[in-house]
Structures are given as C-alpha cells and as structure tokens.
C-alpha positions as CSV (number, residue, x, y, z in Angstrom):
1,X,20.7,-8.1,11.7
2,X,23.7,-5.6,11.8
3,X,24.6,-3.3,14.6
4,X,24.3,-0.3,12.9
5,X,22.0,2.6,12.8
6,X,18.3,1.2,13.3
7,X,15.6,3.2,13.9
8,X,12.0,2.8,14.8
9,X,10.4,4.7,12.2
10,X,12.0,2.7,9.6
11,X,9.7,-0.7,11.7
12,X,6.5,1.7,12.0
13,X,6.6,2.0,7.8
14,X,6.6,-1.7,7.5
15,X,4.2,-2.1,9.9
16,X,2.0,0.3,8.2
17,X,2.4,-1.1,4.7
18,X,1.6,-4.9,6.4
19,X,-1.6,-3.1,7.5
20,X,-2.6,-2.3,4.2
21,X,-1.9,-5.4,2.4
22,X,-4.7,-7.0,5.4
23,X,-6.7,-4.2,4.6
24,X,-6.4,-4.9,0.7
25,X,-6.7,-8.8,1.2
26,X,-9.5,-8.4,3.1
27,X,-11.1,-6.4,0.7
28,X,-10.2,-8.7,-1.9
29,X,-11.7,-11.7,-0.4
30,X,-15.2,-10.1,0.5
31,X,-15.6,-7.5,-2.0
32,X,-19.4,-8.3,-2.2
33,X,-19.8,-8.3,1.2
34,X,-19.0,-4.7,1.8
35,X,-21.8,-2.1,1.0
36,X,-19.4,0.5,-0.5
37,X,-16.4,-1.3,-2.0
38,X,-15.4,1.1,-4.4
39,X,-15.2,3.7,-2.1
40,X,-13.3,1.4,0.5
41,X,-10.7,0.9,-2.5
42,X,-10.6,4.1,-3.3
43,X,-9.4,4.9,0.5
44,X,-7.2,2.0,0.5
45,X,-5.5,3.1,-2.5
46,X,-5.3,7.0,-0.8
47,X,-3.5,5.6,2.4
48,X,-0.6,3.3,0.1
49,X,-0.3,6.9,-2.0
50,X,0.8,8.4,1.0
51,X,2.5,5.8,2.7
52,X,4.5,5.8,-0.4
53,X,5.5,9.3,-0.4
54,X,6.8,9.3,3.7
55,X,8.7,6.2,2.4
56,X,10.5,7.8,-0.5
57,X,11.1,11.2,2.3
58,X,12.1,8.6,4.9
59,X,14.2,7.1,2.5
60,X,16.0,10.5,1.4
61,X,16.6,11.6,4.3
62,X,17.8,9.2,6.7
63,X,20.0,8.3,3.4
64,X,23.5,6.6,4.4
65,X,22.2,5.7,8.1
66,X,19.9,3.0,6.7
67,X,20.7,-0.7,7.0
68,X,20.7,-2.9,4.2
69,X,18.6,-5.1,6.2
70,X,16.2,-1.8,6.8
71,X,16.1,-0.8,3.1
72,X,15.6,-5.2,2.6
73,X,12.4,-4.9,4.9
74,X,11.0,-2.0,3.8
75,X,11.5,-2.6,-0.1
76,X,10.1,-6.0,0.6
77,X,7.0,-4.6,2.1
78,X,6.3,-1.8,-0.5
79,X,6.5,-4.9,-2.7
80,X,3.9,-7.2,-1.5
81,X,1.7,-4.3,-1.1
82,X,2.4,-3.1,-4.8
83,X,1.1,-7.3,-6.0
84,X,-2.4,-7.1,-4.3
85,X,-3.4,-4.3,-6.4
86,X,-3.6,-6.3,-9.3
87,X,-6.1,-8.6,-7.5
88,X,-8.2,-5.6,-6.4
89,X,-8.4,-3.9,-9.7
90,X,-10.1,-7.5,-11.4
91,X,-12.6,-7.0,-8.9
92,X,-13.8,-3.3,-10.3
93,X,-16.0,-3.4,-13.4
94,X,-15.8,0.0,-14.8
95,X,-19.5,1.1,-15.7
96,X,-20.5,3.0,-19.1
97,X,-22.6,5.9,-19.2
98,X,-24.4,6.5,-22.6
99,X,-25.9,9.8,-23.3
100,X,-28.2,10.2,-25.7
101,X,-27.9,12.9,-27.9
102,X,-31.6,13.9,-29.9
C-alpha cells in the first residue's frame, strides 16, 4: 500500500459493505428458515441504498486525497455486494392478486 493519504472512514465503508454481503449471504442460504424474509430483504436492500449514497459523498468529497489502493478496495467491495443481489432476487416469487370484477 502507498504512503499517501489514508483514512479510516474510507476502511469503515468497506467494512460495512462486507457486512452486508454476510448479511445477504446469509439470507440467501436460509431464506426458508427466516419467518419474514421479504421484509429482512427489504431492509437489507435499504441499508446497501444508503451505504451507497455515503459512498458516492465519501467519494466526492475526499476527491484527490484517495488512494488508488483506497478507491481499489472500496470499488471492489461495492462490487461483490452489487453480485449477491442477483442470488437474492431468484429467491422472491412475486405473488398475483386477482380481483374480480362482477
């Protein structure tokens, strides 16, 4: 790693995005075993939406003072957080609602 700027908010984003993807994994692997998993998803999905958005303000304005290396780690965790949603989303069934009209 270089000697330049490195800050700990920068580590505490990638930590955070690692803790979703366990979060997300472990949903994924016992979706049947949890009581509510939609609404788990749905909260799951709420904290990457804002971890997201500090992200993209972290990344705007710390700007020039971020590593390569920094900008590597944190991409690279968005990233792997970004694939597991596909895996989640199989396991939703979206339910129909018919109405009958008379």
């Amino acid at each position: 790693m270089d000697s330049e700027y490195v800050d700990e908010e920068g580590l505490l984003k990638v930590i955070r995005a690692f803790e979703l993807s366990e979060a997300i994994t472990k949903l994924n692997w016992n979706w049947d075993s949890y009581s509510d998993a939609i609404k788990q998803a749905h909260e799951l999905m709420e904290k990457s939406q804002k971890l997201f958005v500090e992200i993209s303000e972290y990344e705007q304005r710390m700007g020039s003072k971020l590593t390569k290396y920094q900008k590597n780690k944190i991409n690279s965790a968005v990233e792997d957080l970004g694939k597991l949603v596909p895996y989640m989303k199989n396991k939703i069934k979206p339910t129909e609602i018919l109405e009958r009209s008379d």
